[in-house]
C-alpha positions as CSV (number, residue, x, y, z in Angstrom):
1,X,17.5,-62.8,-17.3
2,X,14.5,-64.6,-15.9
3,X,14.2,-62.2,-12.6
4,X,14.4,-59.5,-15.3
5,X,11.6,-61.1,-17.4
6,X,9.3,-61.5,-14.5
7,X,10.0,-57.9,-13.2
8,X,8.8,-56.6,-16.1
9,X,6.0,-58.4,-17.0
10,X,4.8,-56.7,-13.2
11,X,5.7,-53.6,-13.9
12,X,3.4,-53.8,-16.8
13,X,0.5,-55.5,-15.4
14,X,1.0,-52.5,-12.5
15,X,0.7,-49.6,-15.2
16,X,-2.1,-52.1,-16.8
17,X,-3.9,-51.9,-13.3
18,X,-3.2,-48.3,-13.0
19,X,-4.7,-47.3,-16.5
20,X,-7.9,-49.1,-16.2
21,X,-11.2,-47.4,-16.3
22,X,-12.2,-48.3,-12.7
23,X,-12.6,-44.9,-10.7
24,X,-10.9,-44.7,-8.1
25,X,-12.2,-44.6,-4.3
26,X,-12.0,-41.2,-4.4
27,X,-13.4,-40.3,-7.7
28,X,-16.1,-42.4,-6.6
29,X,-16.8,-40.7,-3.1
30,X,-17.0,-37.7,-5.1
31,X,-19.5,-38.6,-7.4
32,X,-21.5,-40.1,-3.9
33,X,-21.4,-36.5,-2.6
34,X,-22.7,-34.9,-5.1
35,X,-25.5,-32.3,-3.8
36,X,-29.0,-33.7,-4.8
37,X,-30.5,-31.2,-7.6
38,X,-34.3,-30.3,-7.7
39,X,-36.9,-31.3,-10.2
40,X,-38.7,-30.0,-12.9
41,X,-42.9,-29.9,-12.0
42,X,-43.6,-32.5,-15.5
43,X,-40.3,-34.7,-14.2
44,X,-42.2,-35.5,-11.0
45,X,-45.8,-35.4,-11.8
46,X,-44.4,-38.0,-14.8
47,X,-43.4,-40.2,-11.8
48,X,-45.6,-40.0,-9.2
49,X,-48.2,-40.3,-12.4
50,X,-47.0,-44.4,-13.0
51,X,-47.0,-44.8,-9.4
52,X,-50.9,-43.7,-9.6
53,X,-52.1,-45.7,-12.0
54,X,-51.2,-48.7,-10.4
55,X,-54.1,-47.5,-8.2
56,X,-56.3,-46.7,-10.7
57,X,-55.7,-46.7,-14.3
58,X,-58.3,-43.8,-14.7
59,X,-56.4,-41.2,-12.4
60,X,-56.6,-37.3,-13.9
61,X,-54.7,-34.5,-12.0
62,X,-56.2,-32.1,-9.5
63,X,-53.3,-30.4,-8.2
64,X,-49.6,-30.4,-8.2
65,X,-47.5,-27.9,-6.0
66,X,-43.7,-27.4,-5.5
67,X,-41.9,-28.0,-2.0
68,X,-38.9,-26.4,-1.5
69,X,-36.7,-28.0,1.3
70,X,-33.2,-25.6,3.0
71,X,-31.4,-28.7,2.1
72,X,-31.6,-28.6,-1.7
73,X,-30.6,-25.4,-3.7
74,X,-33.2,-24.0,-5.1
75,X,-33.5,-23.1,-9.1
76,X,-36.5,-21.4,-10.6
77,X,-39.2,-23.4,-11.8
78,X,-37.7,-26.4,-10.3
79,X,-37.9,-27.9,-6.4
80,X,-36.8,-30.4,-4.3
81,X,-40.3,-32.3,-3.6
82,X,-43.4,-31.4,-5.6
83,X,-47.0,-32.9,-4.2
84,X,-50.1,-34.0,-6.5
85,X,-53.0,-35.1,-5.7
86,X,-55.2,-37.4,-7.9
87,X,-58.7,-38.7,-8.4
88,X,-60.7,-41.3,-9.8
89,X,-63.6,-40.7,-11.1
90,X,-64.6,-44.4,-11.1
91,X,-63.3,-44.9,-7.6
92,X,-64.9,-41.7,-6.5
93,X,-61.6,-41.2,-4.3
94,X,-58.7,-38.6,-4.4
95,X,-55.1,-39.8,-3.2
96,X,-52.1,-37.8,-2.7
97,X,-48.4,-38.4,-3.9
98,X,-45.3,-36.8,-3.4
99,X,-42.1,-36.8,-5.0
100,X,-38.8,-35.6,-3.6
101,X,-35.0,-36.1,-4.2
102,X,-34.1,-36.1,-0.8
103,X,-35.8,-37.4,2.4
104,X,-37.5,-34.9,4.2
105,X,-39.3,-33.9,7.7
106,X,-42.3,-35.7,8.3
107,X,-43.6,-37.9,5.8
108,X,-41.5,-36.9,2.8
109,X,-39.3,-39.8,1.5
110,X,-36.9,-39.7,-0.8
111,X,-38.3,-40.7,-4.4
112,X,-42.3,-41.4,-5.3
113,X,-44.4,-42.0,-2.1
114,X,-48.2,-42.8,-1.8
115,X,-51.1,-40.7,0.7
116,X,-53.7,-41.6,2.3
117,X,-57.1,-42.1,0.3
118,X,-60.2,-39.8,0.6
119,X,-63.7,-39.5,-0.9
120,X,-64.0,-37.7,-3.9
121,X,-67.5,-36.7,-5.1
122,X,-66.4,-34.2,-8.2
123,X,-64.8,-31.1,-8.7
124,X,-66.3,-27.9,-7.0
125,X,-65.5,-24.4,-7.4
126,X,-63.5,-23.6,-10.1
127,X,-60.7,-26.3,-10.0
128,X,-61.3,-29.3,-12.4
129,X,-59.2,-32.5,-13.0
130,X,-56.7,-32.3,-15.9
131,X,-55.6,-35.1,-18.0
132,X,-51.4,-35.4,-18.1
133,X,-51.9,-35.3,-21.7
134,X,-52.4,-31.7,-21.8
135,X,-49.0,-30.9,-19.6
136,X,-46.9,-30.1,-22.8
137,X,-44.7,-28.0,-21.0
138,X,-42.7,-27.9,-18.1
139,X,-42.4,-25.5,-14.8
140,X,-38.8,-24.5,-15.3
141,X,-40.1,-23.5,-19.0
142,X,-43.3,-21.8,-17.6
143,X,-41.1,-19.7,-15.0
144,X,-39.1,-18.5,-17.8
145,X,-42.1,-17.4,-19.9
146,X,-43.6,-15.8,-16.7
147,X,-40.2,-13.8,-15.9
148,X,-41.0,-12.2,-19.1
149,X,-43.9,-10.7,-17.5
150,X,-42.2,-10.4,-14.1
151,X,-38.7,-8.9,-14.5
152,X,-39.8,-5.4,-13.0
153,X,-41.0,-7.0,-10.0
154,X,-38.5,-9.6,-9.3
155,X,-35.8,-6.6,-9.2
156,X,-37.8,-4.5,-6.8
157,X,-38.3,-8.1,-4.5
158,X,-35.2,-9.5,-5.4
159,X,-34.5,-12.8,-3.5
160,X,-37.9,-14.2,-3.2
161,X,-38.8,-18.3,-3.2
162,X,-40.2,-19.2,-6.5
163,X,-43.5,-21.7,-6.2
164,X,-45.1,-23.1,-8.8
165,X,-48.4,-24.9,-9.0
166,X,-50.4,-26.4,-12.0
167,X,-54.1,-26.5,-12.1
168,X,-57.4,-26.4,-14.9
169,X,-59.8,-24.2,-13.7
170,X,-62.8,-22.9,-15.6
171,X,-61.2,-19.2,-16.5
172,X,-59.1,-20.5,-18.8
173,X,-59.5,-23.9,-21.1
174,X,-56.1,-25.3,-21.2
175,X,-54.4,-26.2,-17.8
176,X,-52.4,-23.7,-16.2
177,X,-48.7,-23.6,-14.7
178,X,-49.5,-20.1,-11.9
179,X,-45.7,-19.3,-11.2
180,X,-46.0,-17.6,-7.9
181,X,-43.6,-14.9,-6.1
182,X,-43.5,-16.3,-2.6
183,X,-43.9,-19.4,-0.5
184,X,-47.4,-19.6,-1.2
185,X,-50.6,-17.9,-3.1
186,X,-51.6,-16.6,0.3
187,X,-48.5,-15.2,1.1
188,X,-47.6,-13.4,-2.3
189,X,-48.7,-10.9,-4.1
190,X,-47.8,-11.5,-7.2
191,X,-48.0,-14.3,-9.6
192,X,-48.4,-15.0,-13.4
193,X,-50.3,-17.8,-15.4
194,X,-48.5,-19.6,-18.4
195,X,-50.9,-22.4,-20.7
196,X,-49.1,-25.8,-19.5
197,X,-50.3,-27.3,-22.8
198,X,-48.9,-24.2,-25.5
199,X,-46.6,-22.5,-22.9
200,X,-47.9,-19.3,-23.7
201,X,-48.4,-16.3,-21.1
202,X,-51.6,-15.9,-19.7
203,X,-52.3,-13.1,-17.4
204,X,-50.7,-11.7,-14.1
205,X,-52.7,-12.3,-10.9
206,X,-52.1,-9.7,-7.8
């Protein structure tokens, strides 16, 4: 009666063990191997925004730009790696940052790295600094405004890399996400601006 009484009392403790919430080893290897997946333009800038004010609590936004690495499937609006550079007006210096979610060639690390300084004396051309304030919408929202615009286009050029870059210039007076057809502005041929603060279409650029 007593082998009995202690074979059962295993047998429970087994089916105990066996019930728990730990995941297993391979439940957990799954979840390891999950493929990275991009990020939204307002998800990095957010990040790579903290990281900047450690440098100087004043920074404004020049220029953010999407990277779009073989590695990570690509979504529209959205990016492995986006790049922004900052200034300080009461540095008088600019400084880049990148974000990505997976490391990269060259000098893009996984997560929120730092760039070199340089001297800034101002904006010039059309370009000026925005405040992150303003950024009330996000790129994956801004692509899906644009596609409104670009659905015509995108079936005669089907297959074609999304880019997206947000900017202030003095055409319009809200900052702009420019949703761009290609790898680059040089390259395409077609892009359209959405208002990163209302998220309302702009114009279409060719």
């Amino acid at each position: 009666m007593k082998h009995l009484t202690i074979a059962l009392g295993c047998a429970v403790m087994l089916a105990l063990a066996g019930c728990s919430g730990t995941p297993t080893k391979t439940e957990t290897t799954k979840k390891e191997e999950a493929p990275p997946e991009p990020a939204s333009g307002r998800e990095a800038l957010y990040k790579m925004f903290m990281a900047a004010r450690a440098w100087s609590p004043d920074v404004e936004i020049l220029r953010l730009n999407s990277i779009h690495l073989p590695e990570v499937e690509a979504a529209p609006g959205r990016a492995a790696a986006w790049q922004v550079t900052f200034v300080s007006p009461s540095k008088g210096r600019a400084r880049s940052w990148t974000y990505s979610v997976v490391e990269g060639e060259g000098n893009l690390h996984k997560g929120v790295f730092a760039g070199l300084e340089e001297n800034w004396s101002g904006p010039r051309g059309i370009n000026k600094p925005l405040i992150i304030q303003a950024v009330k919408t996000d790129s994956d929202e801004a692509y899906k405004t644009a596609l409104t615009k670009a659905a015509d286009y995108e079936k005669k050029n089907p297959g074609k890399t999304i880019s997206v870059i947000l900017e202030s210039t003095s055409k319009h007076p809200n900052p702009a996400w420019r949703v761009v057809w290609g790898e680059s502005v040089a390259t395409s041929n077609f892009s359209v601006l959405v208002d990163a603060s209302t998220g309302q279409y702009l114009e279409t650029l060719r």
